[in-house]
C-alpha positions as CSV (number, residue, x, y, z in Angstrom):
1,X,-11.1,52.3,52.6
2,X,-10.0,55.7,52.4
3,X,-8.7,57.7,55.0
4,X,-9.5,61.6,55.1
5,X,-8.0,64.0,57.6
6,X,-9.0,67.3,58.4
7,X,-6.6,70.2,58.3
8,X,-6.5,70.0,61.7
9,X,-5.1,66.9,62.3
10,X,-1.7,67.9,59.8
11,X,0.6,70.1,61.1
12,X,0.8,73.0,58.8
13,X,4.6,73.5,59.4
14,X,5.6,70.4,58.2
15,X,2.9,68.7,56.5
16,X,3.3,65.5,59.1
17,X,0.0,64.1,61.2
18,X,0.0,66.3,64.0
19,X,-0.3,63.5,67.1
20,X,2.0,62.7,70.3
21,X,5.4,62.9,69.7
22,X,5.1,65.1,66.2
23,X,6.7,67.9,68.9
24,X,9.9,65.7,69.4
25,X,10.2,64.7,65.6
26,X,10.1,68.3,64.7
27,X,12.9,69.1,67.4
28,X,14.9,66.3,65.6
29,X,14.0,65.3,61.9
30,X,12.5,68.4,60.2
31,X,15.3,70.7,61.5
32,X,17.4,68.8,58.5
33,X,14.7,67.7,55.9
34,X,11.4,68.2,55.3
35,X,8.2,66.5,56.1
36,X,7.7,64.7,52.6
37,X,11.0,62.5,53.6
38,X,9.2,60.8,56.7
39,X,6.0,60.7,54.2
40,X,7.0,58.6,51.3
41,X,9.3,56.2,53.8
42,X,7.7,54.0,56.1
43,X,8.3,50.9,58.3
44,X,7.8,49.9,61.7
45,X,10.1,50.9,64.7
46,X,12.8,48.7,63.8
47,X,12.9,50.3,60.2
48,X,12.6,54.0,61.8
49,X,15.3,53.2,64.6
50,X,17.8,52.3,62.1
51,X,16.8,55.3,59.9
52,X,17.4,57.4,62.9
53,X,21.0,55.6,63.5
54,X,21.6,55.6,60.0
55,X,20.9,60.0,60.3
56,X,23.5,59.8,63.4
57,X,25.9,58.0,61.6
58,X,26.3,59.3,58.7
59,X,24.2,62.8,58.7
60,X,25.4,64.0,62.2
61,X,22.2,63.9,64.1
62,X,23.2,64.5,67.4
63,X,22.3,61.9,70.4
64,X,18.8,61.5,71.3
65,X,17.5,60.8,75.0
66,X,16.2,57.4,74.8
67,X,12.4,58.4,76.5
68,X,12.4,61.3,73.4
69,X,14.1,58.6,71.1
70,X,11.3,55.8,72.0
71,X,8.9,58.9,71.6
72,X,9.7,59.5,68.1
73,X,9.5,55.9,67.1
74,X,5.9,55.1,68.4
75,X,5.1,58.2,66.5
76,X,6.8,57.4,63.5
77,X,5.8,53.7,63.3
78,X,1.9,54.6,64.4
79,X,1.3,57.0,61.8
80,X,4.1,56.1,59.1
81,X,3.8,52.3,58.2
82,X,3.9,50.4,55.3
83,X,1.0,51.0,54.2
84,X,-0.9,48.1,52.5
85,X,-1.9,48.9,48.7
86,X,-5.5,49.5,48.1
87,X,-7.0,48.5,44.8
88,X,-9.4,50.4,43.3
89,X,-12.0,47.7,43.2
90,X,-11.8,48.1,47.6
């Protein structure tokens, strides 16, 4: 199965799926680093939330309000998972 998406649906400033809570990853990741960082990693929230503490930590990322924190995950993990490999025969 392949997944197209129309220009639309990306967000031309950073090249990330424009959906709810793009707005509060944009205020928070993309200031730093671009788009393609969040692109080629992937996980769940547990794997984003320690990305984000590991940006704190060691990257000085300044505090996030949980609700905008919690935000950025469900975005994050929704629509930049592990995605499963797709053989060409599929």
């Amino acid at each position: 199965m392949v997944t197209l998406l129309t220009a639309e649906e990306i967000d031309n400033t950073t090249g990330l799926i424009a959906d709810k809570g793009l707005g509060d990853v944009k205020e928070n990741c993309t200031v730093c680093h671009t788009g393609r960082f969040i692109v080629v990693n992937g996980g769940d929230k547990k794997f984003w939330k320690r990305k984000i503490h590991i940006m704190q930590n060691a990257y000085g990322l300044w505090k996030i309000e949980k609700a905008q924190e919690e935000r950025m995950l469900n975005y994050l993990s929704k629509n930049y998972s592990k995605k499963k490999e797709v053989s060409i025969n599929e």
